[in-house]
Backbone bond lengths (Angstrom), bond angles and torsions (degrees), N, CA, C in turn:
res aa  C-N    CA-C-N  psi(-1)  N-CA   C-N-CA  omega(-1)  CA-C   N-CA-C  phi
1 X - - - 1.461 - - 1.528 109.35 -
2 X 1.364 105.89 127.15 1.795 100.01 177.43 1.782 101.39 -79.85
3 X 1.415 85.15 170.05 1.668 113.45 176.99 1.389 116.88 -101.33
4 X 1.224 114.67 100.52 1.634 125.35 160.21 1.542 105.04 -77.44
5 X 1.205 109.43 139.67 1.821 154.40 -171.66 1.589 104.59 -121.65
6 X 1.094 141.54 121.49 1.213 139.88 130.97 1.693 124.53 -112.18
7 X 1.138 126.45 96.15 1.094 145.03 156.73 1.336 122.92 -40.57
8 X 1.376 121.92 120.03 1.313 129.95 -169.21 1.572 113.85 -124.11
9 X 1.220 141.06 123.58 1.463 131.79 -156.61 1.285 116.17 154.51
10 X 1.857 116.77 128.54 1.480 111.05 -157.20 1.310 110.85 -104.57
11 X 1.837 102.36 14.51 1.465 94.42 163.29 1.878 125.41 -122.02
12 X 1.234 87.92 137.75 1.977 81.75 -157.72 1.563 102.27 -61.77
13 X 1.379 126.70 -24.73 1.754 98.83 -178.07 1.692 112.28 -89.87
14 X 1.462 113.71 -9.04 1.607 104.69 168.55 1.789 101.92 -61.07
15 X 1.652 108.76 -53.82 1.379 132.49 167.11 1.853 97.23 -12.58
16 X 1.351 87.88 -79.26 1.926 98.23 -169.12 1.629 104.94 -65.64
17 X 1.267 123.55 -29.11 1.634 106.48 -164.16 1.622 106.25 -80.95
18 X 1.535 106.13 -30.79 1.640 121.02 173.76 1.818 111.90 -59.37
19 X 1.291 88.16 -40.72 1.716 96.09 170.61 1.317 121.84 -70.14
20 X 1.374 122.29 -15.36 1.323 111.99 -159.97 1.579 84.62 -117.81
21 X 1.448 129.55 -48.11 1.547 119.20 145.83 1.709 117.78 -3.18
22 X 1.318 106.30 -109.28 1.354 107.45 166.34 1.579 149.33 -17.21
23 X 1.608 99.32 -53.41 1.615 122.25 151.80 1.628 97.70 -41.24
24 X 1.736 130.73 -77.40 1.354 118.66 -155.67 1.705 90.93 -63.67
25 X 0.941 149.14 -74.29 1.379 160.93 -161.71 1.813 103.62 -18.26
26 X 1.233 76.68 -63.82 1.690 87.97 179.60 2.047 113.42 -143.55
27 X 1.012 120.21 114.30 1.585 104.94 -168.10 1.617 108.97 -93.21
28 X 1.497 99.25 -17.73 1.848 99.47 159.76 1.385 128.29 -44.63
29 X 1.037 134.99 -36.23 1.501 171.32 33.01 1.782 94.52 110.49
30 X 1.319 140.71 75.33 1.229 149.87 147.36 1.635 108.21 -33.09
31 X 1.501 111.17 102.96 1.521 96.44 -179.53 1.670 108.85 -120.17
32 X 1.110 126.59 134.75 1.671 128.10 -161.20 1.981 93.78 -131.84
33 X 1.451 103.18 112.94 1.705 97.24 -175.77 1.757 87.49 -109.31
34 X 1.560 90.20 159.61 1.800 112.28 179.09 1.839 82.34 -134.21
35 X 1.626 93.93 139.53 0.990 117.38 163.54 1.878 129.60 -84.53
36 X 1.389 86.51 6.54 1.679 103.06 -165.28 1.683 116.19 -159.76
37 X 0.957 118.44 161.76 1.277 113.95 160.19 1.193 140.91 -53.30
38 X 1.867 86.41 -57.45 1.316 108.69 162.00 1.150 128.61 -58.76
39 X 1.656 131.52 -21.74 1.231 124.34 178.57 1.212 108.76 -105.81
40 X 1.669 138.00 3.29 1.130 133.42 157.50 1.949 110.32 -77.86
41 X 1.194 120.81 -29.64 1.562 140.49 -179.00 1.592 83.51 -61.04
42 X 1.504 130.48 -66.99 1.739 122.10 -160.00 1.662 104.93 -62.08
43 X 1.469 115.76 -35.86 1.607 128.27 -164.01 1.530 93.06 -65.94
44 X 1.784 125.54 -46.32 1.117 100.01 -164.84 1.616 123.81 -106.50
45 X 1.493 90.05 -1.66 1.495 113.01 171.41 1.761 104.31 -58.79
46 X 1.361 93.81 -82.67 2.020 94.88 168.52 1.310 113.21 -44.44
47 X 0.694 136.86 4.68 2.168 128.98 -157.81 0.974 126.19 34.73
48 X 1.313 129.26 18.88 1.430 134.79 -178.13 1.949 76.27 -64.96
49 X 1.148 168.10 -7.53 1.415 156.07 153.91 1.411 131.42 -136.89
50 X 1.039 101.95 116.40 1.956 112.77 -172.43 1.565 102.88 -111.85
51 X 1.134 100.31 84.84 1.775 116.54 -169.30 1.708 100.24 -81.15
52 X 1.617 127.41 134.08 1.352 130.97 159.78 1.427 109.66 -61.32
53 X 1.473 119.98 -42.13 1.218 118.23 -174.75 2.042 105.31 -151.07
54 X 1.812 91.07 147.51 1.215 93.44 -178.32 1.581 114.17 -118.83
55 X 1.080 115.14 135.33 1.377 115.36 168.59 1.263 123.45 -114.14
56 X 1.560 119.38 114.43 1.820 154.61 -147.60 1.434 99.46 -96.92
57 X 1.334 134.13 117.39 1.297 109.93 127.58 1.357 122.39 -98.10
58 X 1.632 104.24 175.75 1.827 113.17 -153.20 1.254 100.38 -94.17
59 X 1.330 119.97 -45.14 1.526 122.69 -168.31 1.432 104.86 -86.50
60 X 1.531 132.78 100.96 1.173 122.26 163.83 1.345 104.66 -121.73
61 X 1.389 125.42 172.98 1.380 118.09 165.34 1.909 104.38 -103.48
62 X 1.376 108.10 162.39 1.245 117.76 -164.74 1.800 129.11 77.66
63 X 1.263 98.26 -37.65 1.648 114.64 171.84 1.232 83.86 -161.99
64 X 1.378 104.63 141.12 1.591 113.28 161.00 1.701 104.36 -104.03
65 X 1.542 118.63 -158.50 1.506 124.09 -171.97 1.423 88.88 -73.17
66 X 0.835 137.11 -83.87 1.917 149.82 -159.84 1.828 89.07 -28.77
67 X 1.186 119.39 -73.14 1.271 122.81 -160.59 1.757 106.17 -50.24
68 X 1.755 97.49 -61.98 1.576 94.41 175.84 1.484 107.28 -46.61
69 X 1.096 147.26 -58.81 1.456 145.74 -176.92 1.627 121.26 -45.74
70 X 1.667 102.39 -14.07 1.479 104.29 170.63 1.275 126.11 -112.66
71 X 1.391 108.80 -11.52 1.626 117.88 165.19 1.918 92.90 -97.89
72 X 1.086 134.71 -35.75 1.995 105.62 148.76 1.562 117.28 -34.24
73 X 1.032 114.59 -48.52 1.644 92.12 -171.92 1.790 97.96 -81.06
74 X 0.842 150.07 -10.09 1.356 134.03 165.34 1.377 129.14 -71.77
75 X 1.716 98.87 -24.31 1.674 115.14 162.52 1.880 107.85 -47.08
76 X 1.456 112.98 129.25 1.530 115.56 169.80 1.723 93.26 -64.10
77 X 1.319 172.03 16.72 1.418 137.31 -153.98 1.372 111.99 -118.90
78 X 1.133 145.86 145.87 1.087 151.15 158.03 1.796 113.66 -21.45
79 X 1.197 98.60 116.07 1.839 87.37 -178.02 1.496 93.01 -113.65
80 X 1.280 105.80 112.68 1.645 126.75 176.04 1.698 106.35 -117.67
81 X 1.156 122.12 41.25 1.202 120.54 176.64 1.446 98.22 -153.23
82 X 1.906 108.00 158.37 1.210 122.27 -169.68 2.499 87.19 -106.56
83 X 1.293 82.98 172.89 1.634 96.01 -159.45 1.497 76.44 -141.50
84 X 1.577 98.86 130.11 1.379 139.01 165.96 1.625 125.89 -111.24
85 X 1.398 108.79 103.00 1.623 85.23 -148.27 1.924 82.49 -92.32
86 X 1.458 113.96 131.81 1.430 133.19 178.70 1.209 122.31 -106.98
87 X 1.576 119.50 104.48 1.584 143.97 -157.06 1.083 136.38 -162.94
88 X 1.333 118.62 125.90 1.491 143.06 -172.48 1.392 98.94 -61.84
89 X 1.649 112.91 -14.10 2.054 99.87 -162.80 1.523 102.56 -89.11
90 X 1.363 103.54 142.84 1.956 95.87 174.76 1.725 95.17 -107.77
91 X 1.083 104.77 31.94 1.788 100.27 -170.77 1.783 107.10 -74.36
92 X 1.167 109.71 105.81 1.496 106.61 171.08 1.613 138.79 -10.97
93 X 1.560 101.34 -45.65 1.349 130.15 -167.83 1.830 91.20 -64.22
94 X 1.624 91.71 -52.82 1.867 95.47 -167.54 1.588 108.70 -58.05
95 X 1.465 118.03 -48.41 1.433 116.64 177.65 1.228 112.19 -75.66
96 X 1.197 137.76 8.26 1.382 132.45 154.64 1.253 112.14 -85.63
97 X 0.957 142.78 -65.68 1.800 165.23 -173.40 1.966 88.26 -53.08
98 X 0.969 118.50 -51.78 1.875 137.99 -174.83 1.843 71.25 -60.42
99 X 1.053 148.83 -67.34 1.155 114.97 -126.68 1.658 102.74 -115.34
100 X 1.634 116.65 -8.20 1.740 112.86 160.58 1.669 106.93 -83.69
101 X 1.178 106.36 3.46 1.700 87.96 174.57 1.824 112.92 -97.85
102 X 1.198 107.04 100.07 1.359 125.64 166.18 1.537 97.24 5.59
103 X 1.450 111.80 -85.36 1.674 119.92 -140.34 0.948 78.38 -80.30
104 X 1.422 162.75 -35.74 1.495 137.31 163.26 1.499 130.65 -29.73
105 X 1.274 124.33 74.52 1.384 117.44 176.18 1.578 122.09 -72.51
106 X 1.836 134.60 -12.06 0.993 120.64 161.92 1.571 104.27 -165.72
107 X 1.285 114.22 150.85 1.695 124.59 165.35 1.482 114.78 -76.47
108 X 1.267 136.00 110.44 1.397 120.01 176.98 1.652 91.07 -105.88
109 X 1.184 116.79 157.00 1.045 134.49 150.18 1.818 131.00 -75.57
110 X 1.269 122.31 134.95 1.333 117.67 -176.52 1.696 108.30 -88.22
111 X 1.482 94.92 146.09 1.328 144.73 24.88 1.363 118.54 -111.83
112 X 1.055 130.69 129.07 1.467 140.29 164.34 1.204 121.15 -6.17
113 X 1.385 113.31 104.22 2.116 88.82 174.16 1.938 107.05 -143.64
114 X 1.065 84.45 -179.42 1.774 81.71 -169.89 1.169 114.03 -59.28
115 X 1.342 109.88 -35.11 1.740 110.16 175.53 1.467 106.99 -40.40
116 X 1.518 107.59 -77.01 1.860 125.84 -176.65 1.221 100.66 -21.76
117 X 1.819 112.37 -48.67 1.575 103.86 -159.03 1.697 112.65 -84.45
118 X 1.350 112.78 -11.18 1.371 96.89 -170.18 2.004 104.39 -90.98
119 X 1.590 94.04 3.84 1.946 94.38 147.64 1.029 132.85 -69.87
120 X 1.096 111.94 -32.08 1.453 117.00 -167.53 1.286 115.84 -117.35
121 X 1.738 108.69 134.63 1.673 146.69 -146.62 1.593 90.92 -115.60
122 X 1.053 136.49 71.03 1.465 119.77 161.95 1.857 104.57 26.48
């Protein structure tokens, strides 16, 4: 079974360096980036993407990670993927809140690197 990635993050070169991360890591590796919350919420609402695993960042403008994570549970779809919430913030509040939300399976810290990824199991 391949591995779907959807990448979530409102800045396009974290966007590209996380992508190109991942790509060396594994290049089997289906990767689908949203520039937003909101436009990752339409990608998986329609199914144009059925991601194994998602990687969140917290600080966005317009919706940040927390928010996208609460209009997800209002989505009808099957959530078969684990959520990585991916962030520059060391703010307490975020790794607390990161760690009572269920589909949150881990906080990585940025920047992305092969190490981080060979933790994480969908």
């Amino acid at each position: 079974m391949s591995k779907v990635v959807l990448l979530i993050d409102d800045n396009p070169i974290d966007l590209m360096i996380n992508e190109k991360t991942i790509e060396r890591y594994d290049s089997s590796i289906t990767i689908h980036k949203a520039a937003s919350g909101k436009e990752a919420l339409e990608m998986l609402g329609n199914g144009s993407v059925k991601p194994n695993c998602i990687l969140l960042d917290i600080k966005m403008p317009v919706m940040n990670g927390f928010e996208f994570l609460d209009e997800l549970d209002k989505l009808e779809i099957e959530k078969n993927f684990g959520i990585h919430m991916l962030s520059s913030s060391i703010d307490p509040s975020d790794l607390r809140e990161s760690d009572e939300r269920e589909i949150v399976k881990s906080y990585i810290e940025k920047p992305l690197s092969i190490d981080k990824l060979t933790k994480i199991e969908a």
